[in-house]
C-alpha positions as CSV (number, residue, x, y, z in Angstrom):
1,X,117.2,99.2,72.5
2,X,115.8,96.4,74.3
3,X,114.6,97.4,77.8
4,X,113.1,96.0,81.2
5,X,109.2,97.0,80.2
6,X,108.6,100.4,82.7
7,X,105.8,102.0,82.0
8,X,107.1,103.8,80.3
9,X,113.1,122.8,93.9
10,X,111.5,125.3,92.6
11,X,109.6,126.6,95.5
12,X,111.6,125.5,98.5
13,X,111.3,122.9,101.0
14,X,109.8,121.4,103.9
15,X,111.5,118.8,106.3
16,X,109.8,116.9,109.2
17,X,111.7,114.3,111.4
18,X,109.1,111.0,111.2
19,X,109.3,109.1,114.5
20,X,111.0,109.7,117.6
21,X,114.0,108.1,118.1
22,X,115.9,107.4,121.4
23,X,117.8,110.4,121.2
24,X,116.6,113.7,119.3
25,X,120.3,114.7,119.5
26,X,121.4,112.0,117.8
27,X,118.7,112.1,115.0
28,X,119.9,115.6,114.1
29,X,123.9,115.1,114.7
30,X,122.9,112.1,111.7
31,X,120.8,114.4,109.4
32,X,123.6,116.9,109.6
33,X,125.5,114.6,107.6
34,X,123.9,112.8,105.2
35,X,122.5,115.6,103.4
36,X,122.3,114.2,99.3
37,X,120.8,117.5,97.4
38,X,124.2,118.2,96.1
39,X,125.5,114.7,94.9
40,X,122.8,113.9,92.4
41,X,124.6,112.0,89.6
42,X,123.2,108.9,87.0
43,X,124.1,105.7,87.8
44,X,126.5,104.7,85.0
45,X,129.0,108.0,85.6
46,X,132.8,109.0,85.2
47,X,132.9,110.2,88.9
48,X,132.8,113.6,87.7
49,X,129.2,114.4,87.9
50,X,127.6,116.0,91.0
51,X,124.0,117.8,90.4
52,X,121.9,119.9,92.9
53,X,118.4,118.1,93.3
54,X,116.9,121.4,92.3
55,X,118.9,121.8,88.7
56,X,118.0,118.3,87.8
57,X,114.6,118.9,88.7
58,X,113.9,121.9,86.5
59,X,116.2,119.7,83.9
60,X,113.8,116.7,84.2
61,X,110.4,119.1,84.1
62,X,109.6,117.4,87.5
63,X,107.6,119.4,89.6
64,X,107.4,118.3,93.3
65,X,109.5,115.6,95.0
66,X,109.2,113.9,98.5
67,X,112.1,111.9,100.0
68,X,112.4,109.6,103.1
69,X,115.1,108.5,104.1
70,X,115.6,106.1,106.7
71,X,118.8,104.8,108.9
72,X,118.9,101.9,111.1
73,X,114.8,100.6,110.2
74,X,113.7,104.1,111.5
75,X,112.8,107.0,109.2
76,X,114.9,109.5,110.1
77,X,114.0,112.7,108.0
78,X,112.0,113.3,105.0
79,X,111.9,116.9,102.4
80,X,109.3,118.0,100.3
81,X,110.8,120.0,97.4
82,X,109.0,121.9,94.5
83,X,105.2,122.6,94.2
84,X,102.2,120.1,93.7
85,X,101.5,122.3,90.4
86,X,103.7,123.9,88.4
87,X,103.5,127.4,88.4
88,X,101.9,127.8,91.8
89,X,103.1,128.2,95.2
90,X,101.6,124.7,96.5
91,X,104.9,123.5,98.5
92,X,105.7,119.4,98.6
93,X,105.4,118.2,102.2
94,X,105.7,115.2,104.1
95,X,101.9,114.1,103.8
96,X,101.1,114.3,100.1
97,X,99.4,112.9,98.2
98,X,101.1,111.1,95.3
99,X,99.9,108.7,93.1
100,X,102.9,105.4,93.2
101,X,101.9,102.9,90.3
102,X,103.2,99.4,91.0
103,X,104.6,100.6,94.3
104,X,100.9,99.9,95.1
105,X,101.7,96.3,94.6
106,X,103.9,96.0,98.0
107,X,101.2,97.6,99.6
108,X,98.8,94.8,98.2
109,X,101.2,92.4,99.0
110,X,102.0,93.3,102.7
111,X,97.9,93.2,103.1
112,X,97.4,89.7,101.6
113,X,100.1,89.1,103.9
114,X,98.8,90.1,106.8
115,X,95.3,88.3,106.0
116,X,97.4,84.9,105.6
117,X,98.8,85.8,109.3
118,X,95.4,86.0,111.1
119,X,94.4,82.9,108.9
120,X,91.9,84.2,106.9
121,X,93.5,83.4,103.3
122,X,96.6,80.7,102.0
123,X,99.7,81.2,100.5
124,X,99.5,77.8,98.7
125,X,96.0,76.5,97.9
126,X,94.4,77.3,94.6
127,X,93.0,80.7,94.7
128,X,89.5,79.1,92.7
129,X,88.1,78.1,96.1
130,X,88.1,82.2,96.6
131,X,86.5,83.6,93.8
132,X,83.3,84.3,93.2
133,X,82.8,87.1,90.0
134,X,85.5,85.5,87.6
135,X,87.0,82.2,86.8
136,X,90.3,81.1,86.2
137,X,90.7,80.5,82.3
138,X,92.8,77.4,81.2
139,X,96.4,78.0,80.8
140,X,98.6,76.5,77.9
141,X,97.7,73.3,76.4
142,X,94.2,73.2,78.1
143,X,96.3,73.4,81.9
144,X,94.0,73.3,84.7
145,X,96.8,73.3,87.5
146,X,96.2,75.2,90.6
147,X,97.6,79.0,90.8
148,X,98.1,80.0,94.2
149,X,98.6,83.2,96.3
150,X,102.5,82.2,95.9
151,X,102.4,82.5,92.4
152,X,100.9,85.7,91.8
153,X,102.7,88.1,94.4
154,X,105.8,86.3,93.0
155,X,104.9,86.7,89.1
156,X,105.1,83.2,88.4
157,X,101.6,82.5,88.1
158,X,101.8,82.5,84.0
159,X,99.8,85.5,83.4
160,X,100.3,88.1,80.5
161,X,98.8,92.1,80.7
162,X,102.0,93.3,82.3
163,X,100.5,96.6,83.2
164,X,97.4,99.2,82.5
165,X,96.8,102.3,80.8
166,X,96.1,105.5,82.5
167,X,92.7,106.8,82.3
168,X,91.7,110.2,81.2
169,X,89.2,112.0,84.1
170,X,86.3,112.3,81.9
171,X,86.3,108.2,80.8
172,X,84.4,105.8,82.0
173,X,86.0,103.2,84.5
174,X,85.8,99.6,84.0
175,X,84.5,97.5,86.8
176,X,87.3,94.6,87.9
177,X,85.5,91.9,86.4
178,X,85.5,94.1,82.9
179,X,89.3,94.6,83.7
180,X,89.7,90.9,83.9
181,X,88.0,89.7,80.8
182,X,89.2,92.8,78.7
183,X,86.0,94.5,78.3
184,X,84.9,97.8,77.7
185,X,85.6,100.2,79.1
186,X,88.6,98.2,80.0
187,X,91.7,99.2,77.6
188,X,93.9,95.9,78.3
189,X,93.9,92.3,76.5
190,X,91.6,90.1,78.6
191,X,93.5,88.0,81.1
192,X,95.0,84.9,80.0
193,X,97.2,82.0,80.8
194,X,99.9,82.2,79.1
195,X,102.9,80.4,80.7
196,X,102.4,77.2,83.0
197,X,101.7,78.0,86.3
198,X,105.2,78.7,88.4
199,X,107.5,77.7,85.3
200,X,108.4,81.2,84.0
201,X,108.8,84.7,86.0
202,X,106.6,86.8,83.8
203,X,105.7,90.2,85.6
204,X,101.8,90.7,85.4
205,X,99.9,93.7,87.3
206,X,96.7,91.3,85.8
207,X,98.0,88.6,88.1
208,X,97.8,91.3,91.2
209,X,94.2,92.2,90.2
210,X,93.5,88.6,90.7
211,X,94.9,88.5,94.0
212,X,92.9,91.2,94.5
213,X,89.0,89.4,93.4
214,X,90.8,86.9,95.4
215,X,90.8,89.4,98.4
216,X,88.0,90.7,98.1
217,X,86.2,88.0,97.6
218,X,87.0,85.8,100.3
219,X,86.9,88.6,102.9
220,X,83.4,90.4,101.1
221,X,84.3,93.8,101.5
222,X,86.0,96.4,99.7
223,X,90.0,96.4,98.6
224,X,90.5,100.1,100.1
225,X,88.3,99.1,103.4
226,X,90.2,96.0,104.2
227,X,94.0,97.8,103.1
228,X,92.3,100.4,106.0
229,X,91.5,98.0,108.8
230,X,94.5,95.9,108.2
231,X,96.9,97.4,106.9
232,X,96.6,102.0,106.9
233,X,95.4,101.6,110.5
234,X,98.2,99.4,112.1
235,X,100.9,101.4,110.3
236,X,99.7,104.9,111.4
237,X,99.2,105.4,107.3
238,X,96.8,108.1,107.9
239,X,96.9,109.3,104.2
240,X,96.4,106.2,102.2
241,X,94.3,104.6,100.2
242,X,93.1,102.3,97.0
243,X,91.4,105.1,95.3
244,X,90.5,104.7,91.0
245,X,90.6,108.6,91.5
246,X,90.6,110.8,94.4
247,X,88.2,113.6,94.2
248,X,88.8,117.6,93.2
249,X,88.2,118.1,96.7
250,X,91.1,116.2,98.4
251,X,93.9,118.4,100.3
252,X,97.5,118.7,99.8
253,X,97.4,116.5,96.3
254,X,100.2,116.7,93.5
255,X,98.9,117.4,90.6
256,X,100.0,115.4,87.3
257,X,102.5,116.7,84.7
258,X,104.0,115.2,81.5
259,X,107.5,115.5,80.5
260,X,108.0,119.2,80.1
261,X,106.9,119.4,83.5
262,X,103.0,120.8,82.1
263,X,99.8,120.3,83.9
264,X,98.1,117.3,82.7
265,X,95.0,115.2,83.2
266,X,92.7,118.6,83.1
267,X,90.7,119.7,84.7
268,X,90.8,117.8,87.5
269,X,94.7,117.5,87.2
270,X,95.2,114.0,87.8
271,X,94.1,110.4,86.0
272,X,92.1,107.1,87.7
273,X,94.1,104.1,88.1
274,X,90.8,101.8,88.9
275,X,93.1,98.7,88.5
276,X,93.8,99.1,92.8
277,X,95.8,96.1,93.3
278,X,98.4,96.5,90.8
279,X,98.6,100.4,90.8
280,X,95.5,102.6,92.4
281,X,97.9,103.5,96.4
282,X,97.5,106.8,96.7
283,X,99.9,107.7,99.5
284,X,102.4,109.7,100.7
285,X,106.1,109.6,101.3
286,X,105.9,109.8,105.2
287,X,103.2,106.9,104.7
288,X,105.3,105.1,102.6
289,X,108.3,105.0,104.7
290,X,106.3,103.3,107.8
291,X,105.6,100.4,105.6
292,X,109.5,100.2,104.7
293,X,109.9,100.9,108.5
294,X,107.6,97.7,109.4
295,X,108.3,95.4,106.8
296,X,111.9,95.7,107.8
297,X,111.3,95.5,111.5
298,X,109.3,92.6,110.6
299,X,111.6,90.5,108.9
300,X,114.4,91.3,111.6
301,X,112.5,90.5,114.5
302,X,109.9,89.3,116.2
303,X,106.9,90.9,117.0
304,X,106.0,93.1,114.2
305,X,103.4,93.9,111.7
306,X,104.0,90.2,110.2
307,X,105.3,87.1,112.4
308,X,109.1,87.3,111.5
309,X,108.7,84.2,109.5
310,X,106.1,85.1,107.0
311,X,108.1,88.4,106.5
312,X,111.2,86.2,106.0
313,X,109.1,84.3,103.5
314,X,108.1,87.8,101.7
315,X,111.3,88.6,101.1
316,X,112.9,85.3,99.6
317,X,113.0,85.4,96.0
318,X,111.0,82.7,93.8
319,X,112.7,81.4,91.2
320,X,112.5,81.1,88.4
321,X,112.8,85.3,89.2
322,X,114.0,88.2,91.6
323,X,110.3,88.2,92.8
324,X,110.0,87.9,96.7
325,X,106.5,87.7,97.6
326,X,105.6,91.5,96.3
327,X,108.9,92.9,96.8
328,X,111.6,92.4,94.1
329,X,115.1,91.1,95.9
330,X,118.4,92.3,95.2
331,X,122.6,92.1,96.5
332,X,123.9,90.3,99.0
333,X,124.8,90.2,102.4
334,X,125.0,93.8,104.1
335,X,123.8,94.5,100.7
336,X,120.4,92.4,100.4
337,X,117.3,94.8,99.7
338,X,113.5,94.5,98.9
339,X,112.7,97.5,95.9
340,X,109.9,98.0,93.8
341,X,109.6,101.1,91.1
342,X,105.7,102.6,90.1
343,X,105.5,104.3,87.1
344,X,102.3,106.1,86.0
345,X,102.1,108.2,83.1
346,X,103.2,111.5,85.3
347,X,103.7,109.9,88.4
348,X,106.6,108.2,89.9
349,X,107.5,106.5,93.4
350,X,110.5,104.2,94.4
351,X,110.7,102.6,97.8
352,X,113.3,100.2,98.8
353,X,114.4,99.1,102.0
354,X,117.9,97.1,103.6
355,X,117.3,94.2,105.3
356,X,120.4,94.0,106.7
357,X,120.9,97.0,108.0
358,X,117.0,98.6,108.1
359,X,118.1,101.6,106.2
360,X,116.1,102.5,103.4
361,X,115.0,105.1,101.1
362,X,111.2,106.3,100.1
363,X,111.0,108.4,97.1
364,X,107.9,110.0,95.0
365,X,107.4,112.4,91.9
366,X,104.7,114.3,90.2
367,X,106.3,114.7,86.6
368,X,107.0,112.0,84.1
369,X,110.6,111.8,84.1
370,X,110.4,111.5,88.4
371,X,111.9,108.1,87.7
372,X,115.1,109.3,85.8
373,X,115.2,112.4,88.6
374,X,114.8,108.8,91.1
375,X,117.8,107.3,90.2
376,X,119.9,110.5,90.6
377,X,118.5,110.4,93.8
378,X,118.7,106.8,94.8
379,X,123.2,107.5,93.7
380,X,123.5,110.8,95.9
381,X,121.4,108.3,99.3
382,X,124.1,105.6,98.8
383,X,127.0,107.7,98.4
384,X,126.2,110.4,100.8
385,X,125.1,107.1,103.8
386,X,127.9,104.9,102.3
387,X,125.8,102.3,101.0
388,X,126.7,98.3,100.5
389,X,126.1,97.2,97.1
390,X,125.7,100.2,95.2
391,X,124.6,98.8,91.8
392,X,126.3,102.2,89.4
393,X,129.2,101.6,87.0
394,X,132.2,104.1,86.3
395,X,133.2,103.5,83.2
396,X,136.2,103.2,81.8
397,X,138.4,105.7,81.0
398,X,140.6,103.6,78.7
399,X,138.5,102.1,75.2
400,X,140.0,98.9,74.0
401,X,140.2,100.8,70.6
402,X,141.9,97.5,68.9
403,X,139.3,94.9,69.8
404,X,136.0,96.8,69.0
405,X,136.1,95.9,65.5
406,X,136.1,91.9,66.6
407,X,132.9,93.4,68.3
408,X,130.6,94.0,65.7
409,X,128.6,91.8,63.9
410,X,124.6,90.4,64.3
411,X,123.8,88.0,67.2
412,X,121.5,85.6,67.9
413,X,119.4,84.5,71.1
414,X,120.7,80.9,71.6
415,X,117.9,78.6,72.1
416,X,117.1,76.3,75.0
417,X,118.5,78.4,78.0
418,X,118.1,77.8,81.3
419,X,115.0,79.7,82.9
420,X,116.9,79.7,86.3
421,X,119.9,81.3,84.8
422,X,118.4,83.7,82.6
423,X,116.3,85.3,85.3
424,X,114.4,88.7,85.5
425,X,116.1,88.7,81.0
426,X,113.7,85.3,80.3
427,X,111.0,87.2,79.5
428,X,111.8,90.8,80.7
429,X,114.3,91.3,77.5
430,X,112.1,90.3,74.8
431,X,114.7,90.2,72.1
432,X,115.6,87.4,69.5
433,X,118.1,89.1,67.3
434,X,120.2,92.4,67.8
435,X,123.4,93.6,66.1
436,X,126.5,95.8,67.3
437,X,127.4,98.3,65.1
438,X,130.9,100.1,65.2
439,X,130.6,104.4,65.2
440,X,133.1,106.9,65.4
441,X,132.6,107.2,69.3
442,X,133.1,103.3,69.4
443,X,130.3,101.1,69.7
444,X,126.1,101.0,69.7
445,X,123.5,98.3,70.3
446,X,120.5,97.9,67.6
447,X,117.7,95.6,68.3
448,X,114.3,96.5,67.5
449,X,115.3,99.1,65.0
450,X,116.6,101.5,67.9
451,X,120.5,102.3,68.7
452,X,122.3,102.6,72.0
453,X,125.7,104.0,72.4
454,X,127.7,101.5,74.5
455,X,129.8,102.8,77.1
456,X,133.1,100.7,78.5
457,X,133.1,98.9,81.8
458,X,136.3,96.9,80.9
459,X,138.0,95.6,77.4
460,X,135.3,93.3,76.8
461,X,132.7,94.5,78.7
462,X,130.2,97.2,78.4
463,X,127.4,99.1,79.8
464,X,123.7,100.2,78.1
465,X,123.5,103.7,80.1
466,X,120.3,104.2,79.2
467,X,118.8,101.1,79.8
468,X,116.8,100.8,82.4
469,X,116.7,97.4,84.7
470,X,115.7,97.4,88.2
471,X,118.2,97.9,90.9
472,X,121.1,97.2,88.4
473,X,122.7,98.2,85.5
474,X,122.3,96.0,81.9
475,X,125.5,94.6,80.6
476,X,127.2,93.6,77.4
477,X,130.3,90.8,78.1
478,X,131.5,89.9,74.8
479,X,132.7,86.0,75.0
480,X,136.6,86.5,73.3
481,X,138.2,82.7,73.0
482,X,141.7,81.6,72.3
483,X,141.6,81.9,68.7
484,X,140.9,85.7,69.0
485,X,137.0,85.3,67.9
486,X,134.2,86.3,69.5
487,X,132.0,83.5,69.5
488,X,128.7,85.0,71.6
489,X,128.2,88.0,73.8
490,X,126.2,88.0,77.2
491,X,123.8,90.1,78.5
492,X,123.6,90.3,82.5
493,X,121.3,92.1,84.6
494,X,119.5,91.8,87.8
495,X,121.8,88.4,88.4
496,X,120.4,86.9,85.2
497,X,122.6,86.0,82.3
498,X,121.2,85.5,78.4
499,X,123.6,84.8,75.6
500,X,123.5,85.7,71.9
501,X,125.8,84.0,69.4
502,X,127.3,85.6,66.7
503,X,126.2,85.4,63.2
504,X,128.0,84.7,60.0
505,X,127.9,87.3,57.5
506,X,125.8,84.3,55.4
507,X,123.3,83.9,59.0
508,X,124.9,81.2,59.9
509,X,126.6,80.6,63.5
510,X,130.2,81.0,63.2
511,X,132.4,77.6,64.0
C-alpha cells in the first residue's frame, strides 16, 4: 500500500504540573477533567473503541511514554508512564531523555530562526555565501539557481535523501561533510539536486543538514553550542541537546526497544543519530512542551522568543506543500496547527501545537511502534479537551454492497497534474499504477504488490486505515458519472488531491 515515507504502563506513573499558572486551583480543577488514559482509540474507528494507555502499551511492546499536554499556550500537566528499560523498575518522568527523530527538525528550525532575528543569517539569500566545507552541486539540467534558507526549512529546496539510517553503537560515525557527499562511513546516497529549486515540495532531512553547514558555518561554532546559547538557554530546556550519541553515563535516559518491546542497540542501549539537524535532539517531554509553549506564544503575540512576525512567517505554509518554515501546517480556523512526527528505529516523538487556541500536545516513546501508541494518544487529547478539527474518520456502518463491483478495476496516475493541487501526494505518494480488487469483506487497495482492506466513509468514498499521512487520514473518492461508470478515483490527504483513471481491461483509458 502506498504510504507517506515514515521511517518506518507497566510500572506506574509520575505527573508534574510544568509552569505556574495564575491560579493553582484552576490548573488542577482543569487536570481533573481532561484525563485521556482511558479513551485511547485509532483514528479511523466505529465509535466503539476505548483502550487504557497501559493495555495498548503492553499491546504495542512500547516501553516508556511521556505526555504533555498543554491548554491555553501553557503546559498544564505532563505523565511519565512505563520504564526506561523493559524489565526494570526505571520509571518515565517529566525530564527524560528521549531520542525525537525529525522532531529535531522544529528545533533546528526555531534556532535558524532565531539567528535570522538577531540578524546574523537570511531567510532569502543563497545559502553559498555561508558555506565553507561543501558546495552546492548543480541541480537539474545543469541549474545553478540560488537555494535559500526558505527553501530548505520548507522542503522545497529540490533535494533527495529523505531521511538517515540509524547507527549501531559500535560503527563509526560519519563526519557532516561525509554525510553530504555520501561517503563512508555515511550509509545515505550523496546529496543531490534533484528537483528545481522551490518548484516541488520534496521532504529531505539532507536539505536540513545543509541548513545546518549553513549554521554552522556562518556562526563558526558547534550545532549543539549555538542550539544551547540560543535556543536550550532562553527556553529553560535544561535537558537538551544535538548529541550523535549520548554517553553510558547520562541520567534518567530511555533506553531503545524494537517492536516486541526488547532491548536494542546493546550494550549501550541506544543508537547515534550524527545527522543533528535533521534528527540528533535529544530531549525530553517537559523540554519539548516549552518550545510548543513559545512558538505558540510567539506567533500570538508580541514579545516572545521570535518577533511575532517571523513566527507568523514560520508557520505559513510554502506551497507547493504543507511545509511552514520547519513546522508542517494543518486545519483551519480554531482548527489551524503546526505538527511534526520523529521516527527513529525504536524511538518516537510527536509534538503539535494550536495556534488558535495555544493548546497543544507533546508526546515521546522508547519502543518502535511509539508512533502507532501516538495516534491512540493524539484521538483520546482531542476527544477528552474537545478538540477543533479532529482529523479521525467513523466509518460507515452501511457498505454500498451494489456499487463495489463498479469499483474494481486498475488505475492509472493521470499525467500533468497540478503540483499546487496535488500537495504533500506529489511526491509523498510515489505511485503510478495501483488496482482495487473486490474480497469477500468488500474492497482492498494493491499498488506496489501489497493489499489494503478499504474501509467505508460514504458510498463512494473510502478510507486506507492503515495508511499513515500526517495529521490526516488518506482517502479513496471514486469519481461515479451520469452514465453509471467510474471514470477515475481520487486520492486526498493532507489537503492534496491526485487522480488515477481507470483502465480498460485492454490498458487502455476507458471513454
Amino acid at each position: 500500500m502506498p504510504v507517506i515515507n515514515r521511517r518506518q504502563l507497566l510500572l506506574g506513573s509520575l505527573s508534574l504540573p510544568l509552569l505556574a499558572l495564575p491560579s493553582a486551583g484552576r490548573a488542577q480543577a482543569q487536570i481533573s477533567h481532561v484525563s485521556f488514559e482511558s479513551l485511547l482509540r485509532p483514528t479511523v474507528h466505529s465509535g466503539n473503541e476505548h483502550w487504557e494507555l497501559t493495555q495498548r502499551m503492553a499491546h504495542h511492546g512500547v516501553p516508556g511514554v511521556a505526555v504533555a499536554v498543554l491548554r491555553d499556550g501553557r503546559a498544564m500537566s505532563l505523565k511519565g508512564y512505563g520504564s526506561r528499560l523493559a524489565g526494570h523498575d526505571f520509571p518515565v518522568g517529566p525530564d527524560t531523555l528521549f531520542s525525537v527523530g525529525s522532531v529535531s527538525k522544529v528545533a533546528t528550525a526555531a534556532l535558524c530562526l532565531k539567528l535570522v532575528a538577531l540578524g546574523k543569517l537570511d531567510l532569502d539569500q543563497g545559502v553559498d555565501r555561508w558555506l565553507r566545507r561543501w558546495r552546492l552541486p548543480q541541480g537539474p539540467e545543469g541549474d545553478v539557481g540560488d537555494i535559500s534558507l526558505r527553501m530548505l526549512l520548507s522542503h522545497t529546496a529540490g533535494f533527495n535523501v529523505h531521511g538517515f539510517k540509524d547507527v549501531e553503537p559500535s560503527a563509526p560515525l560519519p563526519s557532516l561533510v561525509q554525510t553530504l557527499n555520501g561517503t563512508p562511513p555515511a550509509m545515505n546516497k550523496p546529496l543531490q539536486r534533484i528537483d528545481r529549486a522551490g518548484s516541488r515540495s520534496r521532504y529531505s532531512g539532507g536539505g536540513y543538514l545543509v541548513a545546518q553547514a549553513v549554521i554552522e558555518d556562518a556562526m563558526g561554532q558547534t550545532f549543539d553550542a549555538l542550539a544551547r546559547r540560543y535556543l536550550f538557554a532562553p527556553l529553560g530546556m535544561n535537558r537538551s541537546r544535538f548529541d550523535a550519541a549520548p554517553s553510558v553515563t547520562t541520567a534518567d535516559i530511555a533506553h531503545a526497544h524494537d517492536g516486541s518491546g526488547t532491548p536494542v542497540a546493546l550494550p549501550r542501549g541506544w543508537q547515534s543519530f550524527p545527522e543533528l539537524a535533521p534528527s540528533g535532539l535529544w530531549t525530553s517531554a517537559h523540554d519539548l512542551a516549552r518550545l510548543v509553549e513559545a512558538l505558540c506564544a510567539s506567533y500570538r503575540k508580541s514579545g516572545g522568543f521570535l518577533p511575532q512576525a517571523l513566527a507568523i512567517d514560520m508557520m505559513t505554509a510554502v506551497s507547493p506543500g504543507t511545509f511552514g518554515l520547519g513546522p508542517r501546517l494543518a486545519g483551519e480556523g480554531s482548527a489551524r496547527i503546526f505538527h511534526h512526527a520523529g521516527a527513529n528505529d525504536s524511538y518516537k516523538a510527536y509534538l503539535e501545537g494550536n495556534l488558535d487556541s495555544g493548546d497543544g500536545l507533546v508526546i515521546v516513546a522508547n519502543g518502535a511502534n511509539g508512533d502507532v501508541l501516538g495516534d491512540e494518544i493524539r484521538n483520546a487529547v482531542s476527544d477528552a479537551l474537545e478538540w477543533a478539527g479532529d482529523w479521525s474518520v467513523k466509518i460507515s456502518p452501511v457498505t454500498a454492497v451494489g456499487l463495489l463491483d463498479e469499483f474494481v478495476g486498475a488505475y492509472q496516475r493521470r499525467a500533468g497534474q497540478s503540483s499546487e493541487l496535488m500537495g504533500i501526494l506529489d511526491t509523498g505518494f510515489d505511485i503510478q499504477d495501483l488496482a482495487v480488487l473486490r474480497t469477500s469483506d468488500g474492497l482492498e487497495l494493491q499498488a506496489k504488490g501489497k493489499r489494503r482492506p478499504l474501509k467505508p466513509v460514504s458510498s463512494n468514498r473510502f478510507v486506507a486505515p492503515d495508511s499513515y499521512i500526517p495529521a490526516g487520514t488518506l482517502q479513496i473518492a471514486f469519481n461515479r458519472e451520469a452514465m453509471h461508470r467510474v471514470q477515475s478515483l481520487a486520492i486526498i490527504a493532507g489537503g492534496g488531491v491526485l487522480v488515477f483513471d481507470k483502465q480498460s481491461a485492454q490498458g487502455q483509458e476507458s471513454d
